[in-house]
N, C-alpha and C positions, 0 to 999 in steps of 0.2 A: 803758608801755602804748601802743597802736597803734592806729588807728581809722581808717574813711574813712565816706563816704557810703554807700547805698543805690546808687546809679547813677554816683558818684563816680569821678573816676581821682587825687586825690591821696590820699594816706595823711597821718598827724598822729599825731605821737608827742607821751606825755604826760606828765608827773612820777606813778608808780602814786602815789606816798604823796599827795599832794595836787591833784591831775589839772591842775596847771598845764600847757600847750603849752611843749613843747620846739621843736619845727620842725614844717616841713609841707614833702611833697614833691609836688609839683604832676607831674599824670603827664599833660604835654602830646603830643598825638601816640598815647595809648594808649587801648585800651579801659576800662571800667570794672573795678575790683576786687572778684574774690569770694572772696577769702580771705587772709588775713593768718599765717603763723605763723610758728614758732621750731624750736630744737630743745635737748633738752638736756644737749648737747656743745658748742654753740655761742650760750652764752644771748643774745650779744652782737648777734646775726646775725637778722635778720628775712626770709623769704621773702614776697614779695606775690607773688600771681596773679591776672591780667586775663584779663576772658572770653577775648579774643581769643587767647591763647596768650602772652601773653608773660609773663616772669619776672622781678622785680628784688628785688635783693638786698640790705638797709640793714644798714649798720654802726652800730649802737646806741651806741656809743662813741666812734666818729666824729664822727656824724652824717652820712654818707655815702652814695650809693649806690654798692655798691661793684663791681656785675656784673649786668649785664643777658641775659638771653636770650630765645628765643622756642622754643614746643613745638609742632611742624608738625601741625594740626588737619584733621580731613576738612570738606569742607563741610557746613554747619549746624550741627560739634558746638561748645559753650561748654569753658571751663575753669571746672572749679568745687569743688574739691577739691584739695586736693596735701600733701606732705607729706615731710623730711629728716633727714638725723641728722647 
């Protein structure tokens, strides 16, 4: 399981069966996150999205980030949805 704050930029992943913290990825340098998903072809694989555009990619098995990118924004707009397979 996956969580961050409200206005947050790290993410915290968590044992689902018993919500113990596995890690936490501190997202210095980045906007806040609003939204966290998966997919399921890659259950292993987490997508975060930051308002500002940017994208990273955790390895659930790793514990890794394992690819970062950014999604070229017009001015004023947020990220705030997204979604892979």
């Amino acid at each position: 399981m996956s969580s961050c704050g409200q206005d947050s930029s790290e993410i915290k992943l968590y044992v689902t069966t018993s919500l113990d913290q596995i890690t936490n990825f501190p997202g210095y340098g980045v906007s806040p996150v609003r939204f966290i998903c998966g997919t399921s072809k890659v259950k292993k694989l987490r997508m975060v999205g930051h308002v500002a555009g940017e994208l990273r990619f955790i390895a659930i098995d790793s514990l890794k980030e394992e690819l970062t990118c950014r999604v070229d924004l017009m001015e004023r707009e947020e990220l705030t949805a997204g979604a892979f397979t």
